[in-house]
C-alpha positions in Angstrom: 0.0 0.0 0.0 3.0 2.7 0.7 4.1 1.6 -2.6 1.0 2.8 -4.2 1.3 6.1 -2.3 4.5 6.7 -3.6 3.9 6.3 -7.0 0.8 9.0 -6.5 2.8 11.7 -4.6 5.6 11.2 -7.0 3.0 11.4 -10.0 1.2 14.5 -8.6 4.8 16.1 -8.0 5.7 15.4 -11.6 2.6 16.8 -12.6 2.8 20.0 -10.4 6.1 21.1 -11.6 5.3 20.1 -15.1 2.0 23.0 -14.9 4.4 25.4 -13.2 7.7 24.8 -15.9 5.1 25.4 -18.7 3.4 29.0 -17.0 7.1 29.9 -16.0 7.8 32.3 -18.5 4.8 34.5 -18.1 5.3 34.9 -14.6 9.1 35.7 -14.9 8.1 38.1 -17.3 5.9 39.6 -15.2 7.9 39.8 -12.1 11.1 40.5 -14.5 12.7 44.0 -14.1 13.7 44.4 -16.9 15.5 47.8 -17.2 16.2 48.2 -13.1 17.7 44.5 -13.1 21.2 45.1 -11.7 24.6 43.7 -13.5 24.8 41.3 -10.3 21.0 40.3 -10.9 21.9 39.8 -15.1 24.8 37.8 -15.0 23.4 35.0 -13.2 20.6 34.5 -15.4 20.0 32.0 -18.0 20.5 33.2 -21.7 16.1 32.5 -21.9 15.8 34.8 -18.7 18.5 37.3 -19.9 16.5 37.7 -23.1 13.1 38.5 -21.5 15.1 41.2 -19.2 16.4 42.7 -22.2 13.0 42.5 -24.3 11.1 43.9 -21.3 14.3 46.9 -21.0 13.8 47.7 -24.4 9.9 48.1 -24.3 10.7 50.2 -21.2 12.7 52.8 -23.0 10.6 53.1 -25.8 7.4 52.9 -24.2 5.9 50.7 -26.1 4.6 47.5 -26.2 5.6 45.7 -29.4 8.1 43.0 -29.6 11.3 44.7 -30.7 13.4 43.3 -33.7 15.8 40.4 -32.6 18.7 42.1 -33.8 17.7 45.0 -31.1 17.6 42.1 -28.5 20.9 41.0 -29.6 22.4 44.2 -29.7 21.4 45.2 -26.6 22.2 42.0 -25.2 26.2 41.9 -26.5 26.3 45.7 -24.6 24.9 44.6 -21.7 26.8 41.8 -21.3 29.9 44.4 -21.9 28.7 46.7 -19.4 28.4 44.2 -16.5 31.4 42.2 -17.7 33.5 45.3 -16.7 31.5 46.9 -14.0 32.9 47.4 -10.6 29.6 48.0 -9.0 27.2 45.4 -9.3 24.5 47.1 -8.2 24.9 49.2 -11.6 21.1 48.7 -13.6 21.5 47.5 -17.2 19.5 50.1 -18.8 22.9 52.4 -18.2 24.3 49.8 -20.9 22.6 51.9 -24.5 25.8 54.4 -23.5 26.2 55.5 -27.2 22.6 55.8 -27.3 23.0 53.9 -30.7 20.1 51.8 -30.4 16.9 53.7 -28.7 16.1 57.2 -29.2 15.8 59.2 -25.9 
Protein backbone atom coordinates (compact mmCIF):
# COMPACT_ATOMS: atom_id res chain seq x y z
CA UNK A 1 0.00 0.00 0.00
CA UNK A 2 3.01 2.74 0.66
CA UNK A 3 4.06 1.60 -2.59
CA UNK A 4 1.02 2.85 -4.20
CA UNK A 5 1.32 6.14 -2.26
CA UNK A 6 4.46 6.74 -3.55
CA UNK A 7 3.92 6.26 -6.96
CA UNK A 8 0.78 8.99 -6.50
CA UNK A 9 2.82 11.70 -4.58
CA UNK A 10 5.61 11.20 -7.05
CA UNK A 11 3.05 11.37 -10.04
CA UNK A 12 1.18 14.52 -8.61
CA UNK A 13 4.77 16.06 -7.99
CA UNK A 14 5.71 15.43 -11.65
CA UNK A 15 2.57 16.82 -12.61
CA UNK A 16 2.84 19.96 -10.41
CA UNK A 17 6.08 21.11 -11.58
CA UNK A 18 5.25 20.06 -15.14
CA UNK A 19 2.05 22.96 -14.88
CA UNK A 20 4.41 25.42 -13.23
CA UNK A 21 7.67 24.79 -15.85
CA UNK A 22 5.11 25.40 -18.68
CA UNK A 23 3.38 29.05 -16.98
CA UNK A 24 7.13 29.91 -15.98
CA UNK A 25 7.77 32.34 -18.55
CA UNK A 26 4.82 34.46 -18.13
CA UNK A 27 5.30 34.86 -14.58
CA UNK A 28 9.13 35.65 -14.93
CA UNK A 29 8.05 38.14 -17.35
CA UNK A 30 5.93 39.55 -15.21
CA UNK A 31 7.91 39.80 -12.14
CA UNK A 32 11.14 40.47 -14.48
CA UNK A 33 12.68 44.01 -14.15
CA UNK A 34 13.67 44.40 -16.88
CA UNK A 35 15.51 47.76 -17.16
CA UNK A 36 16.25 48.20 -13.06
CA UNK A 37 17.66 44.51 -13.14
CA UNK A 38 21.20 45.07 -11.71
CA UNK A 39 24.60 43.74 -13.49
CA UNK A 40 24.80 41.27 -10.33
CA UNK A 41 21.02 40.32 -10.86
CA UNK A 42 21.90 39.80 -15.07
CA UNK A 43 24.85 37.80 -14.97
CA UNK A 44 23.36 34.98 -13.16
CA UNK A 45 20.62 34.47 -15.37
CA UNK A 46 20.01 31.95 -18.01
CA UNK A 47 20.46 33.20 -21.71
CA UNK A 48 16.14 32.54 -21.91
CA UNK A 49 15.81 34.76 -18.72
CA UNK A 50 18.52 37.35 -19.90
CA UNK A 51 16.48 37.67 -23.15
CA UNK A 52 13.14 38.47 -21.50
CA UNK A 53 15.05 41.18 -19.16
CA UNK A 54 16.43 42.72 -22.21
CA UNK A 55 12.96 42.50 -24.27
CA UNK A 56 11.14 43.89 -21.32
CA UNK A 57 14.26 46.95 -20.95
CA UNK A 58 13.81 47.72 -24.37
CA UNK A 59 9.95 48.12 -24.31
CA UNK A 60 10.68 50.16 -21.15
CA UNK A 61 12.69 52.75 -22.97
CA UNK A 62 10.62 53.05 -25.79
CA UNK A 63 7.42 52.86 -24.19
CA UNK A 64 5.90 50.67 -26.14
CA UNK A 65 4.61 47.52 -26.20
CA UNK A 66 5.57 45.71 -29.36
CA UNK A 67 8.07 43.04 -29.63
CA UNK A 68 11.33 44.70 -30.71
CA UNK A 69 13.37 43.27 -33.70
CA UNK A 70 15.78 40.38 -32.62
CA UNK A 71 18.69 42.10 -33.82
CA UNK A 72 17.72 44.95 -31.15
CA UNK A 73 17.61 42.14 -28.47
CA UNK A 74 20.88 40.96 -29.65
CA UNK A 75 22.45 44.19 -29.68
CA UNK A 76 21.43 45.19 -26.57
CA UNK A 77 22.20 41.96 -25.18
CA UNK A 78 26.17 41.93 -26.51
CA UNK A 79 26.32 45.67 -24.60
CA UNK A 80 24.85 44.59 -21.67
CA UNK A 81 26.83 41.83 -21.33
CA UNK A 82 29.94 44.39 -21.94
CA UNK A 83 28.74 46.69 -19.40
CA UNK A 84 28.42 44.16 -16.48
CA UNK A 85 31.39 42.19 -17.67
CA UNK A 86 33.52 45.27 -16.68
CA UNK A 87 31.46 46.91 -14.02
CA UNK A 88 32.88 47.41 -10.60
CA UNK A 89 29.62 48.01 -8.98
CA UNK A 90 27.19 45.38 -9.28
CA UNK A 91 24.48 47.05 -8.21
CA UNK A 92 24.95 49.25 -11.61
CA UNK A 93 21.12 48.72 -13.60
CA UNK A 94 21.53 47.49 -17.16
CA UNK A 95 19.52 50.13 -18.85
CA UNK A 96 22.93 52.42 -18.19
CA UNK A 97 24.35 49.76 -20.91
CA UNK A 98 22.65 51.92 -24.45
CA UNK A 99 25.82 54.37 -23.49
CA UNK A 100 26.15 55.50 -27.17
CA UNK A 101 22.65 55.79 -27.34
CA UNK A 102 23.03 53.88 -30.68
CA UNK A 103 20.15 51.83 -30.44
CA UNK A 104 16.95 53.73 -28.71
CA UNK A 105 16.12 57.22 -29.17
CA UNK A 106 15.83 59.19 -25.94
Amino acid sequence: MQSTTRTGTLALGVAVLAVLASGCSEVERALNQGGDTTCRDYVNQEPDTKRITITKAIKERSGSDNEPAGTLVDSMIVQVDLLCAGQRNVDTPIKNADIAGLFLNK
